[in-house]
C-alpha positions in Angstrom: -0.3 -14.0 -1.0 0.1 -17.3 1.4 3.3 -14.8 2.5 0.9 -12.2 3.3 -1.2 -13.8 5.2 1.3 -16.3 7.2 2.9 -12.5 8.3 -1.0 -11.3 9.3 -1.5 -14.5 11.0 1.7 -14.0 12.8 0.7 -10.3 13.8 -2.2 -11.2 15.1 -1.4 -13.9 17.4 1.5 -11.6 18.6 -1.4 -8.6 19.2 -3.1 -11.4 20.8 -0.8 -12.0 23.6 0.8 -8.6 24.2 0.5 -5.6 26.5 1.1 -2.5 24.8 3.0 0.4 26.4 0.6 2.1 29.2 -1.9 2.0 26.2 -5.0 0.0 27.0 -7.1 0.9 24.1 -8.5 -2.3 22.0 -6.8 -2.6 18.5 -8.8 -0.7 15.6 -6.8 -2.2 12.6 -3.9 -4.2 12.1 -1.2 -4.9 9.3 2.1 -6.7 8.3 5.3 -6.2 6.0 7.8 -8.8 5.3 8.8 -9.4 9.1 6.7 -7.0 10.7 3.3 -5.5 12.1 1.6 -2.6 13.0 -1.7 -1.7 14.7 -3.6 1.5 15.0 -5.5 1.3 18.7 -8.8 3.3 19.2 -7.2 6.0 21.0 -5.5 6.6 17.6 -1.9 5.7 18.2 -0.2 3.2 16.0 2.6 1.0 17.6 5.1 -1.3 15.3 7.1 -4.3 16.1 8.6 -7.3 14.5 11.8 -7.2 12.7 12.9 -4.1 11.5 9.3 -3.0 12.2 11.0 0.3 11.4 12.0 -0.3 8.0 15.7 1.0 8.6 17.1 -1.6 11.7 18.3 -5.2 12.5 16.8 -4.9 15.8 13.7 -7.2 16.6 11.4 -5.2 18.6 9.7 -8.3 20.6 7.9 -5.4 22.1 5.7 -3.1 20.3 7.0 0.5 19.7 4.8 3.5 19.4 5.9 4.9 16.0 2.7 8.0 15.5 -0.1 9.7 17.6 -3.5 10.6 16.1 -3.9 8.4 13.2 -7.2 6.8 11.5 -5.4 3.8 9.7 -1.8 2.3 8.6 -1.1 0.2 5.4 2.1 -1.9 5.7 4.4 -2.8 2.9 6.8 -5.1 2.5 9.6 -2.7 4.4 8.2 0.7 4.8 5.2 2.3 6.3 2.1 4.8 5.6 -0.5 6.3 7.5 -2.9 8.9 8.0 -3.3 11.0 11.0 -6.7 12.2 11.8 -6.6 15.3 9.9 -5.8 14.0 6.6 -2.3 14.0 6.4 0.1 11.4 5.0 3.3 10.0 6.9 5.6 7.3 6.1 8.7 5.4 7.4 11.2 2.7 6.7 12.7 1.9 3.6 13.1 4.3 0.9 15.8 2.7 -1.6 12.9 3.6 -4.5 11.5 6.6 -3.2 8.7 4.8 -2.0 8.3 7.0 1.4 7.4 9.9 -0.8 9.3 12.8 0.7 12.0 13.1 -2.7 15.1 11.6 -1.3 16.2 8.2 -1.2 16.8 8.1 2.0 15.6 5.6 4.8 14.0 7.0 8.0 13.2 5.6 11.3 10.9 7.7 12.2 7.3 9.7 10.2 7.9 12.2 7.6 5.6 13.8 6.4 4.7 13.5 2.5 1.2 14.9 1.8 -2.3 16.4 3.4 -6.2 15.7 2.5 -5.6 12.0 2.2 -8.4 9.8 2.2 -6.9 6.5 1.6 -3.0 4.9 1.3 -1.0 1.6 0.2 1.9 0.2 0.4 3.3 -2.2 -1.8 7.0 -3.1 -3.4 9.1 -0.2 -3.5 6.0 1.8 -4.4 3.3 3.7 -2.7 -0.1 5.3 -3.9 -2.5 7.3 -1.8 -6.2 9.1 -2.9 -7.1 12.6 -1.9 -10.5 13.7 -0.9 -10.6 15.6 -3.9 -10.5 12.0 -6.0 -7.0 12.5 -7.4 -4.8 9.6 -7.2 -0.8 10.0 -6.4 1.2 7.8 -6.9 5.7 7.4 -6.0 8.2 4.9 -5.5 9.6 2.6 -8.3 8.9 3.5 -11.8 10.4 0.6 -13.9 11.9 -2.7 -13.3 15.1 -1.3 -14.9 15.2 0.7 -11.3 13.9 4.1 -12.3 12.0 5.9 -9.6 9.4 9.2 -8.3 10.9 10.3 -5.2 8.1 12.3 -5.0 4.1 12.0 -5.3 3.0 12.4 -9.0 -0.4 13.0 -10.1 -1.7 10.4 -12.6 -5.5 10.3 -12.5 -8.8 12.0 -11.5 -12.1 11.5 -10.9 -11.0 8.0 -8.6 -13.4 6.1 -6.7 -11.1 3.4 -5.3 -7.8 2.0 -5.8 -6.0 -1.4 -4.7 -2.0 -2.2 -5.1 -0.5 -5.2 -5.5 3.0 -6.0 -5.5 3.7 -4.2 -8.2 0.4 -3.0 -9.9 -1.8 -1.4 -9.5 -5.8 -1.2 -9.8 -8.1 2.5 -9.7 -11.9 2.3 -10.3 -12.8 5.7 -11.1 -16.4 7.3 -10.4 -17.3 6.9 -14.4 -17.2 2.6 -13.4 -13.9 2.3 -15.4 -11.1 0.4 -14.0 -7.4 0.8 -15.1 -4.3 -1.3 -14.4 -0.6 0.3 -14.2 2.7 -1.3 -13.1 5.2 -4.2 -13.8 1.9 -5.7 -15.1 -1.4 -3.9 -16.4 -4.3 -5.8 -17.8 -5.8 -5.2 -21.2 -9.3 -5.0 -22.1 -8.8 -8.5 -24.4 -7.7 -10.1 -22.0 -3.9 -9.6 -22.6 -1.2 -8.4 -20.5 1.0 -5.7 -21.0 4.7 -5.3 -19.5 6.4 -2.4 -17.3 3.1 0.1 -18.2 4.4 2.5 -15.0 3.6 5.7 -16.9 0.4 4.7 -19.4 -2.5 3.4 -17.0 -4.4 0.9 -19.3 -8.4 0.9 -19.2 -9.7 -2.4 -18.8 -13.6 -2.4 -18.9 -16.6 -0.8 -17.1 -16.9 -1.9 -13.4 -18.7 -1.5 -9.9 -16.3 -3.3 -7.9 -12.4 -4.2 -7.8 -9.4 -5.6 -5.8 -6.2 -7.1 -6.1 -3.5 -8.7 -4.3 0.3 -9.8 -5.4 -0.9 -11.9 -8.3 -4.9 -12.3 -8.9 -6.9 -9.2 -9.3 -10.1 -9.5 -9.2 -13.5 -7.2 -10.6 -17.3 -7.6 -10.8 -18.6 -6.2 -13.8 -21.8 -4.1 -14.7 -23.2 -7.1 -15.9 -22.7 -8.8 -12.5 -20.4 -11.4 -13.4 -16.9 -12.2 -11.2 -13.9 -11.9 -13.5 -10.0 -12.7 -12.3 -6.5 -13.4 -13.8 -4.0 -15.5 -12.6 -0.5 -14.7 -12.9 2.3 -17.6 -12.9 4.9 -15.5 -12.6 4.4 -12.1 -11.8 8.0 -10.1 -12.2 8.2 -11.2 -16.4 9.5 -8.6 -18.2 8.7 -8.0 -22.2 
């Protein structure tokens, strides 16, 4: 997390200082990978820059870069890209060594593909990607198992979804019933437990009005209005 947020801090005070293009729209949102940022601007074009700011290059780009027109927001993972354009649809970029850009190869772009339509949310996280439709389906592709299996292509794994967070490698889904369930290198039990490399068996943890996560302390509010969180010591175990 103090990763994270040195490469947001870093992203901003970059945004702060720079002239973009012969765009002069204020910034709407703003995000970072590993060595990288992006920004979508009011006028709805998203720029990049930042070490290999497209996923795929060893070139710095000390100047931003604009990578997509017409776009409502942009999550940034560690070396790849997602975001949604105005109507809906889903496009991503950079790395793709685990499928996580979603179009079924394995191979790295430099510049938007297109993966999916009626999007209403996206995130990006390591190697793996998950985005929520309108229709409250979440999708889910990237890396599968820490042995290196991977879904080139978006899967289906749950309806009926509220909200979703991802972090590193797990993710969280409230669903509109108030149940929350964990997935990935790590899910959380209902007993308080942890269980290992659950990429295909989405475990229910309890009823929920509220949830988020980041690379190792998720965190929930519970009907009963009390805060709960986990702390993780080392994240990438293996059972």
């Amino acid at each position: 997390m103090k990763k994270k947020v040195l490469s947001l801090m870093l992203a901003l005070g970059l945004c702060a200082g720079m002239t973009v293009g012969a765009s002069a729209a204020p910034a709407q949102s703003v995000d970072s990978g590993s060595h990288y940022g992006v920004m979508v601007k009011e006028d709805g074009t998203l720029w990049a820059w930042g070490q290999s700011a497209s996923g795929v290059s060893e070139r710095d780009w000390m100047e931003p870069v604009k990578m997509l027109d017409q776009v409502s927001s942009a999550a940034a993972g560690p070396e790849h890209t997602l975001a949604i354009r105005e109507d809906g649809s889903l496009w991503s970029w950079g790395a793709n060594d685990k499928g996580q850009l979603g179009d079924g190869t394995t191979v790295d772009r430099a510049a938007p593909v297109k993966v999916m339509e009626d999007v209403a949310s996206a995130c990006a996280g390591f190697g793996y990607s998950l985005a929520l439709k309108n229709d409250g389906t979440l999708w889910v592709w990237g890396m599968t198992s820490e042995s290196g299996a991977y879904q080139a292509a978006p899967k289906k794994v749950m309806d009926g979804v509220k909200a979703v967070s991802l972090g590193g490698k797990y993710a969280v889904a409230l669903k509109a019933d108030g149940t929350l369930w964990s997935w990935g290198s790590i899910a959380y039990l209902p007993n308080g437990g942890v269980g290992y490399n659950c990429w295909d068996a989405p475990q229910l943890l309890r009823e929920i009005v509220a949830a988020s996560s980041d690379s190792q302390r998720p965190m929930e509010i519970t009907t009963d209005s009390k805060l709960w969180g986990i702390q993780v010591d080392y994240l990438w175990t293996e059972q």
